[in-house]
C-alpha positions in Angstrom: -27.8 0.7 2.6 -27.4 -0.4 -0.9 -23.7 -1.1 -2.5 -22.3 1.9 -3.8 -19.2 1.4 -6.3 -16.4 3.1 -6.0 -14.5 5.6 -8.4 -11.0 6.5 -7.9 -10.5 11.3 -8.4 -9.0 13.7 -8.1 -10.3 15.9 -5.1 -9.9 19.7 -6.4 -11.3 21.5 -3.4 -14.3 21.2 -0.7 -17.0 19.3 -2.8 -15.3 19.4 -5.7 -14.1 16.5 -7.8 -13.1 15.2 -11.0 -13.0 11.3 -11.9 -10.4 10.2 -14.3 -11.2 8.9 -17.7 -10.8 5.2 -17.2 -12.7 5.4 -14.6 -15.7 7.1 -16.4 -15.1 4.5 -19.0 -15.3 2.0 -16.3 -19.1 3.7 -14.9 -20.8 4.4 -18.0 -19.7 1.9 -20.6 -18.7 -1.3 -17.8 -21.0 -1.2 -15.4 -23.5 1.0 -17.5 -24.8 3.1 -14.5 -27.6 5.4 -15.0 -28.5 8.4 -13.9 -29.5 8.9 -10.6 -27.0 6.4 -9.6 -25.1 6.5 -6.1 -21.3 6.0 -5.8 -18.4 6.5 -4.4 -15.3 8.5 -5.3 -11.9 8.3 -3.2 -8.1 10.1 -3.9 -6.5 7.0 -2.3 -5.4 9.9 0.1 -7.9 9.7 2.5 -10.9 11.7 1.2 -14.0 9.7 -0.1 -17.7 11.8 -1.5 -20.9 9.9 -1.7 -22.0 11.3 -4.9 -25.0 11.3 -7.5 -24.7 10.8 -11.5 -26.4 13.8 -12.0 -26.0 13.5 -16.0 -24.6 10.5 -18.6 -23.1 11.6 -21.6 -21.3 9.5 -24.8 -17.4 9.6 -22.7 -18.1 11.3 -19.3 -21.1 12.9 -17.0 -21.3 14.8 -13.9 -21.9 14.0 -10.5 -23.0 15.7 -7.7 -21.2 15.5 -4.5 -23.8 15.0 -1.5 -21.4 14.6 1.4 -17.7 14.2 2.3 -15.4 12.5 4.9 -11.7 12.6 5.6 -9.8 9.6 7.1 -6.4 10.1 8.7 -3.1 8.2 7.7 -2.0 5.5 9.9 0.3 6.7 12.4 3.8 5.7 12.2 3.7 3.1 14.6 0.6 1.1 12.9 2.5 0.9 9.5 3.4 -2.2 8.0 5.0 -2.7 4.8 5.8 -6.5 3.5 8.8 -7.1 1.7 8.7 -10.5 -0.8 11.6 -11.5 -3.2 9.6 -11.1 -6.9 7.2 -14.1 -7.8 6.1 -15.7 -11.1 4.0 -13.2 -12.8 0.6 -15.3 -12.0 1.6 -15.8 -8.3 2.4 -11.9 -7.5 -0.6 -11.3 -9.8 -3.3 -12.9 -7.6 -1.3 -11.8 -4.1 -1.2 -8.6 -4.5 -5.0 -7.6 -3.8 -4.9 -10.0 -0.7 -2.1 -8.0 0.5 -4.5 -4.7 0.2 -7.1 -6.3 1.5 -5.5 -7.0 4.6 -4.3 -3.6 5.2 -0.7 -3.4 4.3 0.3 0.0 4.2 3.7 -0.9 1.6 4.5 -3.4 -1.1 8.4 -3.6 -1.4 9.6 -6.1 -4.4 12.4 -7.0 -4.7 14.4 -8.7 -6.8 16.2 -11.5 -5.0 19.5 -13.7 -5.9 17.9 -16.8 -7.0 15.1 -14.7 -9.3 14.6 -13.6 -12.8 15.1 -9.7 -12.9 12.2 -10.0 -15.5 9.9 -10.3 -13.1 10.2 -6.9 -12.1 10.4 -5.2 -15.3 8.3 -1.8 -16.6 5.4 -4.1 -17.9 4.9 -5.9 -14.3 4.9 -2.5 -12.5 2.0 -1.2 -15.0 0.3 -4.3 -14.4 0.4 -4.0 -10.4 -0.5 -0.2 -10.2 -3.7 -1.4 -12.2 -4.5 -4.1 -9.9 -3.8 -2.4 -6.5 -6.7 0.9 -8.2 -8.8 -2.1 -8.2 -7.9 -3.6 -5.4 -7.8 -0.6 -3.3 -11.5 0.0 -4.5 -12.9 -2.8 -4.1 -12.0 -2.9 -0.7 -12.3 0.9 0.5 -9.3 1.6 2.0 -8.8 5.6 2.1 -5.7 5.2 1.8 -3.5 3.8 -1.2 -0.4 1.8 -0.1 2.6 2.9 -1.6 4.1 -0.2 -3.8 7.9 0.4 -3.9 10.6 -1.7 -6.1 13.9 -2.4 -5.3 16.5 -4.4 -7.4 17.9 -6.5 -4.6 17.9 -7.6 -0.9 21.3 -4.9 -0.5 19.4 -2.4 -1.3 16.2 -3.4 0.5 18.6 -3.4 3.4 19.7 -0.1 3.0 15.9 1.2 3.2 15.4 -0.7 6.1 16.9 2.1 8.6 14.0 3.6 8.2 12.1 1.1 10.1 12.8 0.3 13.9 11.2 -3.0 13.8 12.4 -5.0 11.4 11.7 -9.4 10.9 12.4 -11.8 7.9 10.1 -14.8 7.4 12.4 -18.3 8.4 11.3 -21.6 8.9 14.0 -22.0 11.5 13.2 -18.7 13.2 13.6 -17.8 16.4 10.5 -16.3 17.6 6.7 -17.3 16.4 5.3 -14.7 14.4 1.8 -15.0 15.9 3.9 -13.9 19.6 6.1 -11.4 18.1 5.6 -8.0 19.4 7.0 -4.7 17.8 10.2 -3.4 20.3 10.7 0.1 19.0 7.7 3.3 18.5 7.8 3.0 14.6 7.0 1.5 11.2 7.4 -2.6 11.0 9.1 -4.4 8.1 8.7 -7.8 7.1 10.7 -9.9 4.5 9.9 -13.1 2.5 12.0 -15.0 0.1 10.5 -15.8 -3.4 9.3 -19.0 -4.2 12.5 -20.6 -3.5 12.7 -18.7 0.0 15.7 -16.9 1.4 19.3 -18.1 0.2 22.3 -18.8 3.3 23.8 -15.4 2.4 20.3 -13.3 2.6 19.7 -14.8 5.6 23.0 -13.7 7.2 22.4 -10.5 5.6 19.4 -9.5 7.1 20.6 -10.7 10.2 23.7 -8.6 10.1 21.4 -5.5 9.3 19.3 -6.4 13.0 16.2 -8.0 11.1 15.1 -10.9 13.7 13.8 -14.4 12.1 10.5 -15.7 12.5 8.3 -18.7 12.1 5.3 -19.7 11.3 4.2 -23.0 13.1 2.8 -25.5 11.2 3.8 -26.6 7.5 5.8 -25.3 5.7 4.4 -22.6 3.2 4.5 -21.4 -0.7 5.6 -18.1 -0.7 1.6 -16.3 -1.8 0.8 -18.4 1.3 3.8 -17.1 3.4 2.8 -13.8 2.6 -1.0 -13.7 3.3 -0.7 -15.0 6.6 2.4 -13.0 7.6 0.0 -9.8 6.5 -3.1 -11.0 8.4 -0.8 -12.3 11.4 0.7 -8.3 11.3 -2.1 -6.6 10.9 -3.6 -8.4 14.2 -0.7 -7.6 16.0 -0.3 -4.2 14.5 -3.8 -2.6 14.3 -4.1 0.4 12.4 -4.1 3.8 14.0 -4.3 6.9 13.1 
């Protein structure tokens, strides 16, 4: 079968969908598809049509839906949503579709003690939801994670009762992440410092709040680094289901 691109719609009813106007920007004037072209279009909530450019006009065409399909949300207990203190601008920029890519189901920033609030100002939010549509395409997940921001580790903390199984990336941790199993029938949260890694007094915080420490053997990692293989070490030990 031949690559289709993918489109991100709206999905209006049973074979019946709308693309959004960057993204018919993005198909007739970017890729300058033409008629009688095959592609994709997903909601990011679950649904995806194989459909047809039927027509090509100057700003937008018409496609015609051939077929639809319907993927469930990850159960509860499958979910896994990475918490990492906010990086340089250039350093989040490029994690952020790795994260996708390997399935995470949240995003949490949050703005640590040691960090620049800057980095998580309007601007950098615009910038991410722009780069998870594309991310989220390119890789065809049905479903968009939810990116979240919080404006520190206290209130991170006080999310974090939502989530029964709860671990914090330490080089001094007391389990190996690629042993640690999920104890409770819920959602998983993981934490990682920014580039200058958890402070003494996060540490004891998230301890205090019944987050449990863990490793990762080897050298010790940059904080992109951290975070990729914390995701694809989670998402082994964590498979999604619906």
């Amino acid at each position: 079968m031949s690559h289709r691109f993918r489109f991100l719609g709206r999905r209006l009813g049973p074979e019946q969908w709308e693309l959004l106007p960057d993204e018919w920007h993005h198909l007739l004037k970017v890729l300058r598809l033409p008629v009688g072209s095959d592609v994709e279009i997903a909601d990011g909530a679950g649904h995806v049509a194989l459909a047809r450019l039927s027509q090509a006009g100057k700003n937008e065409g018409e496609l015609a839906i051939a077929s639809e399909s319907f993927t469930a949300a990850p159960g509860p207990a499958s979910q896994v949503t990475l918490a990492i203190g906010a990086l340089k601008p250039q350093s989040a920029d490029d994690l952020l579709p790795y994260l996708i890519e390997l399935g995470m189901d949240g995003i949490e920033v949050f703005a640590s003690q040691s960090v620049d609030k800057n980095r998580i100002q309007d601007k950098v939010r615009e910038r991410w939801d722009r780069i998870a549509t594309a991310a989220m395409k390119q890789c065809k997940r049905p479903w968009a994670p939810l990116i979240s921001w919080t404006d520190g580790l206290d209130a991170l903390i006080e999310k974090s009762s939502a989530f029964p199984n709860k671990i914090f990336l330490d080089p001094d941790g007391e389990q190996n992440l690629a042993r640690w199993q999920p104890i409770g029938a819920g959602p998983t949260l993981a934490v990682i410092g920014s580039e200058k890694g958890l402070d003494a007094d996060e540490v004891a915080a998230l301890r205090a709040a019944g987050f449990i420490g863990c490793r990762i053997e080897g050298s010790i990692l940059r904080a992109t680094t951290a975070a990729i293989a914390s995701a694809a070490l989670l998402r082994q030990i964590i498979p999604h289901k619906s």
